[in-house]
ROSE-4610 file (N, C-alpha, C; in Angstrom, 1 decimal, always signed):
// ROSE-4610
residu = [X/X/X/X/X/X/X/X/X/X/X/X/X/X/X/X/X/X/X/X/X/X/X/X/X/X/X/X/X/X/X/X/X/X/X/X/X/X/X/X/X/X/X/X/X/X/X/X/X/X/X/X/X/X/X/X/X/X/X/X/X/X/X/X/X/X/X/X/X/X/X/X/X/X/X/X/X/X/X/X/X/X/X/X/X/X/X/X/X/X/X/X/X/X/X/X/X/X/X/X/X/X/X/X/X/X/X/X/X/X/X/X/X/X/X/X/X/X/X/X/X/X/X/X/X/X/X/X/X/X/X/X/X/X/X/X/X/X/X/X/X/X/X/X/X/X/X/X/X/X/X/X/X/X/X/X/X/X/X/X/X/X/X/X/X/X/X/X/X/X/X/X/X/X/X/X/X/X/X/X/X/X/X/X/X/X/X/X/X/X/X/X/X/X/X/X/X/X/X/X/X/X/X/X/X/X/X/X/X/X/X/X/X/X/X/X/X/X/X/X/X/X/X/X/X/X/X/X/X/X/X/X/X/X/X/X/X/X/X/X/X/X/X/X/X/X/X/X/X/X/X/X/X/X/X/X/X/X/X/X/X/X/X/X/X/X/X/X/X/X/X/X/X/X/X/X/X/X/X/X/X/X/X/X/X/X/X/X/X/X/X/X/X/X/X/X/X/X/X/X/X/X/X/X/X/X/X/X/X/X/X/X/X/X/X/X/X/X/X/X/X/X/X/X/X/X/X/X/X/X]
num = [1/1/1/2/2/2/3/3/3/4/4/4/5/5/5/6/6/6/7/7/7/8/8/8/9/9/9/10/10/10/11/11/11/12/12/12/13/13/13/14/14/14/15/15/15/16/16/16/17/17/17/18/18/18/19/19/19/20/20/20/21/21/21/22/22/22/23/23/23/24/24/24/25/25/25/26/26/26/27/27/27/28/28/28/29/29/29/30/30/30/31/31/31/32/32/32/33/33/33/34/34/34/35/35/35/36/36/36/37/37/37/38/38/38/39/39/39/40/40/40/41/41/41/42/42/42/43/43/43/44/44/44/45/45/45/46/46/46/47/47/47/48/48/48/49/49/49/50/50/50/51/51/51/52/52/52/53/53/53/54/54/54/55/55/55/56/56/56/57/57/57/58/58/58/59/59/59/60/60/60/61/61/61/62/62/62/63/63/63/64/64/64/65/65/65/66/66/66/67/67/67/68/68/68/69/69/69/70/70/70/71/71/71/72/72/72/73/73/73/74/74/74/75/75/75/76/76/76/77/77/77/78/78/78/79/79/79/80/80/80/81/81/81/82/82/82/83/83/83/84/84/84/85/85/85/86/86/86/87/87/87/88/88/88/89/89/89/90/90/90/91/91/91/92/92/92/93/93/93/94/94/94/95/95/95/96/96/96/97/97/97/98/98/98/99/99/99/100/100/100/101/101/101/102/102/102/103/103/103/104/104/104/105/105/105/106/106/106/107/107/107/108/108/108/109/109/109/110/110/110]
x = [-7.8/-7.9/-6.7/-6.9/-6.1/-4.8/-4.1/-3.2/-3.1/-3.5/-3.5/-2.4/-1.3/-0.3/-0.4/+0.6/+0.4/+1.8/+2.5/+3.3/+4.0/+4.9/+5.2/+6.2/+6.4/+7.9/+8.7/+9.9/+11.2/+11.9/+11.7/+13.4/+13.6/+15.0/+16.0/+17.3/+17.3/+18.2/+19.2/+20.4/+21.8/+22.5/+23.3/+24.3/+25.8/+26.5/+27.6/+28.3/+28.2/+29.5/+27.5/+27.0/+25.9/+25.2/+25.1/+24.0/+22.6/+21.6/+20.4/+20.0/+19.6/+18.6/+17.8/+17.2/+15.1/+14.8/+14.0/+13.8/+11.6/+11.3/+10.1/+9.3/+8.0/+7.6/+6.2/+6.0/+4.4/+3.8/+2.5/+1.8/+0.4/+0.1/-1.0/-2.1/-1.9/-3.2/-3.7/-3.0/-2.9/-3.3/-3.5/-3.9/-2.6/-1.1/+0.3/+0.8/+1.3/+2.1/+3.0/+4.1/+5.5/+5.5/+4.9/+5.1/+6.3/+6.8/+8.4/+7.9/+9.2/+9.7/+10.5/+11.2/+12.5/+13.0/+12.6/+13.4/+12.4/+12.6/+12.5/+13.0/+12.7/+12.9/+12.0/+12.9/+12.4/+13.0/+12.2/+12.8/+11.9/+13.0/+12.7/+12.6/+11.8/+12.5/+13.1/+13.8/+14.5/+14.5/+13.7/+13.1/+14.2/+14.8/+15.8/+16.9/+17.3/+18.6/+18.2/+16.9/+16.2/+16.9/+17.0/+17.4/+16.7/+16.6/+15.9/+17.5/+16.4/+17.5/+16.6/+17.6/+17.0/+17.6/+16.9/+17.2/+16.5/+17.6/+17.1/+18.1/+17.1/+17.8/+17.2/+17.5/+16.8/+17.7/+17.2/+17.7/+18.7/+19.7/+20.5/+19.8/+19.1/+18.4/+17.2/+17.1/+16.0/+16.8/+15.7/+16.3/+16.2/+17.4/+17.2/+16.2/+15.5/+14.3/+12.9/+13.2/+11.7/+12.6/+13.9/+14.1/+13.9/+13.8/+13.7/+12.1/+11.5/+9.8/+9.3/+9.8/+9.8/+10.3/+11.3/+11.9/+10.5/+10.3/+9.3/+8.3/+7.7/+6.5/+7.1/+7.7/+7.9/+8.3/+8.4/+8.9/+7.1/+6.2/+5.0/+3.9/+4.6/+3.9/+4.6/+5.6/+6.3/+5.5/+5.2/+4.1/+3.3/+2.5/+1.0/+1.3/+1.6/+1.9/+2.5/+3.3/+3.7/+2.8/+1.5/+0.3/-0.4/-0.7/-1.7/-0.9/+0.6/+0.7/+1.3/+0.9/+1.4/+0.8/-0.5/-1.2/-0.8/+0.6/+1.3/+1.4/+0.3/-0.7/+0.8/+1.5/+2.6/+3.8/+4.5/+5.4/+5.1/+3.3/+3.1/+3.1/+2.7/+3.0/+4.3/+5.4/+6.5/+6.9/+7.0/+7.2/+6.4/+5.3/+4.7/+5.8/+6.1/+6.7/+7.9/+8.8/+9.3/+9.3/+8.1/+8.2/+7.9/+7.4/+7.3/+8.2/+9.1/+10.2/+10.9/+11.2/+11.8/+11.3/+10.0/+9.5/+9.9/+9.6/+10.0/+11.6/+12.6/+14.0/+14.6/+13.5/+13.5/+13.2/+12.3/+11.2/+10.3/+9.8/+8.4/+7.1/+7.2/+5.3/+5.9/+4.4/+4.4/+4.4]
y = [-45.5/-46.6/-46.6/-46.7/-46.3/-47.9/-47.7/-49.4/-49.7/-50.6/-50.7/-51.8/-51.6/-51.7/-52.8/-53.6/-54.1/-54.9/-54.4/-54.8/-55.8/-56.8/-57.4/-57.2/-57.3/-57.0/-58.1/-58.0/-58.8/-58.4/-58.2/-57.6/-58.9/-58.9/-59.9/-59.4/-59.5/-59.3/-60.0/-59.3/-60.2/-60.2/-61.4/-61.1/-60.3/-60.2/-59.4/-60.5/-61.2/-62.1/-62.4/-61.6/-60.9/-62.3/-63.5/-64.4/-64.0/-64.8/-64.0/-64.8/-64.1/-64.0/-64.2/-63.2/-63.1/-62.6/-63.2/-63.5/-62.6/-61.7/-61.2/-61.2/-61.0/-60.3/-60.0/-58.9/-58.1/-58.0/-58.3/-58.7/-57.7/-56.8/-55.8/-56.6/-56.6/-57.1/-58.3/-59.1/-60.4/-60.5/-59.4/-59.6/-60.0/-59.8/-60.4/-58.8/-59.5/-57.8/-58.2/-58.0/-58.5/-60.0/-61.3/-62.1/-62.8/-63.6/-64.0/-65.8/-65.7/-67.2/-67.5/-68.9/-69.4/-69.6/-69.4/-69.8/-69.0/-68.6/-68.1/-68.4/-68.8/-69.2/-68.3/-67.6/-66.3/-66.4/-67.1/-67.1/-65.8/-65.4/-64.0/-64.4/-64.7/-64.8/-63.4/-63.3/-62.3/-62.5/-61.8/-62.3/-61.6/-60.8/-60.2/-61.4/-61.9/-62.5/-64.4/-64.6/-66.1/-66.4/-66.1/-67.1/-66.7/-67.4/-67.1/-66.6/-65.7/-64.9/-65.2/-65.9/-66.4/-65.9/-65.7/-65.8/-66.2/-67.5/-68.7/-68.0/-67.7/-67.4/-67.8/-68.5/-69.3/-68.9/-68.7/-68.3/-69.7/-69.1/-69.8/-70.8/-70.6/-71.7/-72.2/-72.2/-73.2/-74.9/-75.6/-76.7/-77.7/-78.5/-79.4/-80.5/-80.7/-81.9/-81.0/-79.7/-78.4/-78.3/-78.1/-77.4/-79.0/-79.6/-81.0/-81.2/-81.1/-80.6/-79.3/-78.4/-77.0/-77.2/-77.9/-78.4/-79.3/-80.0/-81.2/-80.6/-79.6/-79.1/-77.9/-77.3/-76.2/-77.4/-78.3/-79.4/-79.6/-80.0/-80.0/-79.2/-77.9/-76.7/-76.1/-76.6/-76.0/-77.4/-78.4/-79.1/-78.8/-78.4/-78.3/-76.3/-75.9/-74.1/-74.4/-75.5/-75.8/-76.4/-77.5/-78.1/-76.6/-75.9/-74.5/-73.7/-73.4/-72.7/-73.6/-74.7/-75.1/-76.4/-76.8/-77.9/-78.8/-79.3/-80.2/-81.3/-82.6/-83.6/-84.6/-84.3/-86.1/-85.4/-84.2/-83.7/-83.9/-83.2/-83.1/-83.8/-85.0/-86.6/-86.8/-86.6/-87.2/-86.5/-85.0/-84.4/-84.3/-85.4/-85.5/-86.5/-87.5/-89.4/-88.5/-88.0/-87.4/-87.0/-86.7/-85.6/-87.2/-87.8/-88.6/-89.6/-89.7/-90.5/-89.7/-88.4/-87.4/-87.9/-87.7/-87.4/-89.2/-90.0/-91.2/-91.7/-90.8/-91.3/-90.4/-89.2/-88.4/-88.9/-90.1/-90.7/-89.8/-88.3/-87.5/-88.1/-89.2/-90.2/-91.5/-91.6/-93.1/-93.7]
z = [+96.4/+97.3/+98.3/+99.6/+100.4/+100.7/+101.1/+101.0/+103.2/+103.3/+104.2/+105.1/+106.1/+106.6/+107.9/+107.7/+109.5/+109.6/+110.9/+111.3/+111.9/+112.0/+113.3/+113.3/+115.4/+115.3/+116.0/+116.1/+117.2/+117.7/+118.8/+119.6/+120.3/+119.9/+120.2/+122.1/+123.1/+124.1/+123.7/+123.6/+123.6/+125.2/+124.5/+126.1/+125.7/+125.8/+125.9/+125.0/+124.6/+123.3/+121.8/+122.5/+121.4/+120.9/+122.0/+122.0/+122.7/+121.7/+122.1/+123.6/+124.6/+125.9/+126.2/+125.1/+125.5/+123.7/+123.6/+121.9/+122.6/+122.0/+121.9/+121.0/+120.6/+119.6/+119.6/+119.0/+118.6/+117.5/+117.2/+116.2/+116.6/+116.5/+117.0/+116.7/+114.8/+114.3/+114.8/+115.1/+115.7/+117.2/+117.8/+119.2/+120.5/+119.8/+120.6/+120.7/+122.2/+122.0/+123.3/+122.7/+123.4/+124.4/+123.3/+123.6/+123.8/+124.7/+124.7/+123.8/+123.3/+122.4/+122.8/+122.6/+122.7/+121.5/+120.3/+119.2/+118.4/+116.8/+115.7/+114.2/+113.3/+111.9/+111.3/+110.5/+109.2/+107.9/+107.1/+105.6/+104.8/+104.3/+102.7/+102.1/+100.6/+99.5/+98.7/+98.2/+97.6/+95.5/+95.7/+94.0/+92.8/+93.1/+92.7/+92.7/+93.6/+93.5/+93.4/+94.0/+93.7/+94.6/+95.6/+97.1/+98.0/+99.4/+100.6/+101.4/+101.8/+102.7/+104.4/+105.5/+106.9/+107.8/+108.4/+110.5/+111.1/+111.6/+112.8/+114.0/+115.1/+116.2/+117.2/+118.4/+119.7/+120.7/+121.9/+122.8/+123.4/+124.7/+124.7/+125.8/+126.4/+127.3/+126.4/+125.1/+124.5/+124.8/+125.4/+125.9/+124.3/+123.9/+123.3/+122.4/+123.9/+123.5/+122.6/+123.0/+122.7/+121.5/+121.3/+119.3/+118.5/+119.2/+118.1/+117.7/+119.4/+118.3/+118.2/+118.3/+117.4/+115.6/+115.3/+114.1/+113.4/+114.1/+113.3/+113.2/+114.3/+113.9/+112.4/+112.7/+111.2/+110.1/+110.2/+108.7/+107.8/+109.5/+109.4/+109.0/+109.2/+108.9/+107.1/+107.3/+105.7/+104.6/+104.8/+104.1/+103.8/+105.0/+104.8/+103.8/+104.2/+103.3/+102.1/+101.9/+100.3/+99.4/+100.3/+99.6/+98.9/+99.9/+99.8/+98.9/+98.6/+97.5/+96.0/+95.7/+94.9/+94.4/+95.4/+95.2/+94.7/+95.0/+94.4/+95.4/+95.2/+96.2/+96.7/+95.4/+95.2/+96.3/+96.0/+97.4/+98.2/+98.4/+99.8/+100.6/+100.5/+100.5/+100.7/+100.1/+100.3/+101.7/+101.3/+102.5/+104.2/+103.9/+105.3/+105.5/+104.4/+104.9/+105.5/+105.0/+106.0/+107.4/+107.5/+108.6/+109.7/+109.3/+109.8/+110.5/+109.3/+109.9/+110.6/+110.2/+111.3/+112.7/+112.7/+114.3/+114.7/+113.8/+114.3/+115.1/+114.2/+114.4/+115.7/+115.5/+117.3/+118.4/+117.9/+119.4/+119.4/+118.5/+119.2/+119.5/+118.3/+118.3/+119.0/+119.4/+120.5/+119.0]
């Protein structure tokens, strides 16, 4: 049985004190191909050592008001992917009241 592969990638532009510029990325299988972002969050886990190994990198013109709901939406999205691997109903819950108040003490919800 053959194993079957698929990539994504990121290329990151720096500026010359090696802050990122232009943040990209390609996902073939996905139908993306050198899409631009303004920001990025990448957790590992590393099962060998039992820590997450990250890279959060956002460009330098990501404006402020956009990483606060870029943040709340991945708090929102790390919820709903913790319910789905762990079906654990009572976190998931706490961690939405959260996200809530988050988006509350930002002003994101009317």
């Amino acid at each position: 049985m053959s194993t079957i592969t698929s990539e994504i990638k990121f290329l990151v532009e720096l500026d010359e004190n090696r802050v990122p510029e232009k943040l990209t990325w390609t996902a073939q299988d996905g139908g993306v191909q050198l899409e631009e972002a303004k920001a990025m969050l990448l957790s590992i886990w590393d099962s060998n050592t039992k820590e997450t190994l990250r890279i959060d990198l956002w460009t330098k013109d990501m404006p402020v008001d956009e990483m606060k709901i870029f943040f709340h939406q991945t708090l929102v999205a790390m919820a709903d992917t913790f319910e789905r691997a762990t079906q654990d109903e009572t976190m998931t819950a706490t961690m939405k009241d959260f996200c809530d108040y988050f988006a509350e003490k930002l002003e994101l919800k009317a």
